[in-house]
Each structure stands twice: as C-alpha cells, then as structure tokens.
C-alpha positions as CSV (number, residue, x, y, z in Angstrom):
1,X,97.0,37.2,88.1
2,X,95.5,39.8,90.3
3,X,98.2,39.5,92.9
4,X,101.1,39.7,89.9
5,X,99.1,42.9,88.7
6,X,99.1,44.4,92.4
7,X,102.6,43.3,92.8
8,X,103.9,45.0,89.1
9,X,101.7,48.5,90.1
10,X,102.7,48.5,93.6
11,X,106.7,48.4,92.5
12,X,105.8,51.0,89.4
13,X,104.4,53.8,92.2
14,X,107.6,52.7,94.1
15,X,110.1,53.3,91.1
16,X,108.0,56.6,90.6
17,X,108.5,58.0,94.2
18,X,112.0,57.1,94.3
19,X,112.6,58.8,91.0
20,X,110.6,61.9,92.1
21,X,112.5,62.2,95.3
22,X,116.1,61.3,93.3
23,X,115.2,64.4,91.2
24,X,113.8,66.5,94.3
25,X,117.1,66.3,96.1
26,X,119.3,66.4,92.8
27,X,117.4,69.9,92.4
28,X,118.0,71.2,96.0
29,X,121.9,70.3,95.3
30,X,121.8,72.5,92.1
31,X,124.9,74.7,92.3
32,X,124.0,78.5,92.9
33,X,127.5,80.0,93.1
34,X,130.9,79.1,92.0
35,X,134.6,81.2,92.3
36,X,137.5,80.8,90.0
37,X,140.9,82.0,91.9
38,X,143.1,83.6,89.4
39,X,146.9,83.0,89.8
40,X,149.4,84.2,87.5
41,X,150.7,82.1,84.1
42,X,153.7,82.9,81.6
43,X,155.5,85.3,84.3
44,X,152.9,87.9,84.6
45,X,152.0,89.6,87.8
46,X,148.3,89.0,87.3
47,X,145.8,87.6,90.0
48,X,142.5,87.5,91.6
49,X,138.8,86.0,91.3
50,X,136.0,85.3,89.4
51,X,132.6,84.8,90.8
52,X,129.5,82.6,89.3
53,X,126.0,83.5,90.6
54,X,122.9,81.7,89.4
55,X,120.5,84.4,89.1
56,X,117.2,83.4,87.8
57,X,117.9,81.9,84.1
58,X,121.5,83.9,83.9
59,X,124.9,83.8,86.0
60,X,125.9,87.1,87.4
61,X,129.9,87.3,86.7
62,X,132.2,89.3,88.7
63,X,135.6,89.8,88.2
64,X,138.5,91.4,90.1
65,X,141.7,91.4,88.6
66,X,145.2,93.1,89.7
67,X,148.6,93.1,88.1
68,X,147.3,94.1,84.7
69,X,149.1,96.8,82.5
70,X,146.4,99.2,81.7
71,X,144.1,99.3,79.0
72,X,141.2,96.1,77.9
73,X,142.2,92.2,77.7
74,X,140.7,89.2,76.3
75,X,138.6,87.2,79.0
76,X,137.2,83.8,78.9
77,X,136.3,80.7,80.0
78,X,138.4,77.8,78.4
79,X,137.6,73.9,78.0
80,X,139.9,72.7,80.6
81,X,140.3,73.3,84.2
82,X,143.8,72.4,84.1
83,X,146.4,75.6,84.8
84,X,149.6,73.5,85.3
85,X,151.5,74.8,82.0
86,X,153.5,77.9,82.5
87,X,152.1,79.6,80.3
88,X,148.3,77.9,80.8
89,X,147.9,76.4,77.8
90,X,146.6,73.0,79.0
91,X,143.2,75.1,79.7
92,X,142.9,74.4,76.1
93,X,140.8,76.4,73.8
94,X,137.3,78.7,74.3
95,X,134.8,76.7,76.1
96,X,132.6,75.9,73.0
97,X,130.0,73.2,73.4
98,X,127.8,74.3,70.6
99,X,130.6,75.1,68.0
100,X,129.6,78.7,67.5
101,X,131.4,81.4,66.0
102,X,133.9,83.4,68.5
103,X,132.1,86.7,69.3
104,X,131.6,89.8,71.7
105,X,129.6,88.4,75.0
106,X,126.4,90.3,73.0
107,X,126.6,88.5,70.1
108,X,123.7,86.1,69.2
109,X,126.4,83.7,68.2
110,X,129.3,83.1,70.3
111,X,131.5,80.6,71.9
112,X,129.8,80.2,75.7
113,X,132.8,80.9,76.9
114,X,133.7,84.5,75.2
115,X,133.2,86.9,78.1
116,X,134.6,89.8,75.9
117,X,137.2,92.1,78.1
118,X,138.4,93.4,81.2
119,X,139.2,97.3,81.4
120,X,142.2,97.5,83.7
121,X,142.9,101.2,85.2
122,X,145.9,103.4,85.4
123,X,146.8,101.3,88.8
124,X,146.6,97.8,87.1
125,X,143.0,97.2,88.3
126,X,139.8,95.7,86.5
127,X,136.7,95.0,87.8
128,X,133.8,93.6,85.5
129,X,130.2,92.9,86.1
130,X,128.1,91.1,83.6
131,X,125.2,89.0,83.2
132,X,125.4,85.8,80.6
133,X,121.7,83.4,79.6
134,X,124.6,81.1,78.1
135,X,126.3,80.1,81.5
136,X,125.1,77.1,83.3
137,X,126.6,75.9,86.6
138,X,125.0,72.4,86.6
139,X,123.6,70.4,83.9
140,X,125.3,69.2,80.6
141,X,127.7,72.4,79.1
142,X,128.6,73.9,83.0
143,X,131.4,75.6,83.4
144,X,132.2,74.0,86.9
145,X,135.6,72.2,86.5
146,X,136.6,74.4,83.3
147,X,139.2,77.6,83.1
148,X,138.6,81.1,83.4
149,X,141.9,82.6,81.4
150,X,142.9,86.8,81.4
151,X,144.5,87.4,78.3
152,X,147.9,89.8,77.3
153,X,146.0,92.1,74.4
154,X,142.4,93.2,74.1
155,X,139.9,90.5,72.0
156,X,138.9,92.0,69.3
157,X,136.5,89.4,68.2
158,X,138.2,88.2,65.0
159,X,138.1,84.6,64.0
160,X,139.3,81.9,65.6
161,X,139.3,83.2,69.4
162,X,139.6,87.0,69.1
163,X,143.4,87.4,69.0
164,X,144.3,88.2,72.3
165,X,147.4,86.7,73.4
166,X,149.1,85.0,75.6
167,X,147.5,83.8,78.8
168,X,148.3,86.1,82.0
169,X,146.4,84.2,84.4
170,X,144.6,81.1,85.0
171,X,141.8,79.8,87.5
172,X,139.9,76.5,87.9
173,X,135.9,77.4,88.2
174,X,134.4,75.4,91.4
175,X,131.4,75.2,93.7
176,X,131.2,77.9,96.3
177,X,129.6,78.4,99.4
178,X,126.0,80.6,98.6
C-alpha cells in the first residue's frame, strides 16, 4: 500500500511540474505584436498596414493607409482572414465573439472588431493611433488569423455594421516579430 501511495504522489507532483512548465513556456510564447498588410479589393487604389501591440491589458493599433479619397472610412476587423474575393467579402462580417451591438470604438457595447474610422488627408493619406481593452492577440476571441477591412464611406455607427460600404482593402492579421 505504502509503495502504491508513493508511486500515485510521486506521478501527481510529476503531472504538476509538467503542467506548470507546459503553461510557463505557453506564456513566454504569448504573441506581443502582430501586422496586417493591406492590399487593395474591388478595384481601389488602397494599401498599407496595420500594427497590433500588446501593451499591458490593451493593443496599441496603428494604421497607415494610402490610396484613400479624402475624408473618414469605416475600419474594422472582420471574422475571416480570407481576402481572396475581389471585392473581400469572404472576410465575412465584424469580428463579433460576444454578439454585441455595432458601435463607435468608445462605446461600452460594441462588436470587438469596430475600430470606428480612418481620416484620410487631402493627399489620400490616413494614419490612426488607438488603444482597444477589447483586442486580444492570444487566447480564445484573438484576432490573429482574422481581417482587418478599410471601408468606401465613413461608419456612422448605425445598426447592423455602421453602413460603410464596400470593402477598399483587405489584410490578414499575423504574428510579428517584437
């Protein structure tokens, strides 16, 4: 019996370490930083990149667009990282894992996905910065793998998805080097 016992805790601290250092190392592989390259869908001229940065509880999002016609447009991340329509529709719809409400990226409730707009200049130029606690880049509802999608009009956060238009460009989010 006491051998048995012995034998049963001794494998039982064994499972325990090797769980402890499964999770140590899946913690020190945590993604920190991601890009999305934006190329351009439905015939547009539109390009560029998104970056993901894990700061703290929030990801940092930058974005630098070109080929835009001036004035704001719709910017989000969609469900699928799939950009091989013309026009990007198999990105599918608004990332959405908690079925929220489409809203500004301020709103208490909001699709995770609704980044709200870009402001492009005179020269066809936007650049946005923002910081979002609703982004994750590892766990359950990341956004590695899914779309990021610039939109034709501005979102003006009505219901469904903020009636912004066709889909100007299309990027597949992925791991980056930190």
């Amino acid at each position: 019996m006491k051998t048995n016992f012995r034998n049963h805790f001794a494998m039982t601290v064994l499972s325990v370490i090797s769980v402890c250092s499964l999770a140590s190392f899946a913690s020190a592989q945590e993604t920190k930083k991601a890009i999305a390259v934006l190329h351009s869908a439905s015939g547009s001229q539109v390009m560029g990149t998104v970056t993901f940065t894990q700061v703290g509880d929030t990801v940092q999002v930058v974005a630098d667009i070109t080929g835009l016609t001036p004035g704001k447009h719709g910017f989000h991340i969609h469900e699928f990282g799939d950009c091989s329509a013309a026009d990007a529709s198999s990105a599918g719809g608004h990332f959405n894992p908690m079925k929220k409400p489409h809203g500004a990226p301020d709103a208490a409730e909001r699709h995770a996905g609704d980044m709200g707009n870009l402001e492009a200049d005179s020269t066809g130029k936007a650049h946005l910065e923002l910081k979002d606690n609703m982004l994750k880049l590892s766990g359950e509802n990341s956004i590695l793998g899914r779309g990021v999608i610039v939109h034709e009009k501005v979102d003006d956060w009505s219901q469904p998805t903020g009636n912004a238009g066709g889909r100007l460009a299309c990027g597949v989010i992925g791991v980056a080097k930190p």
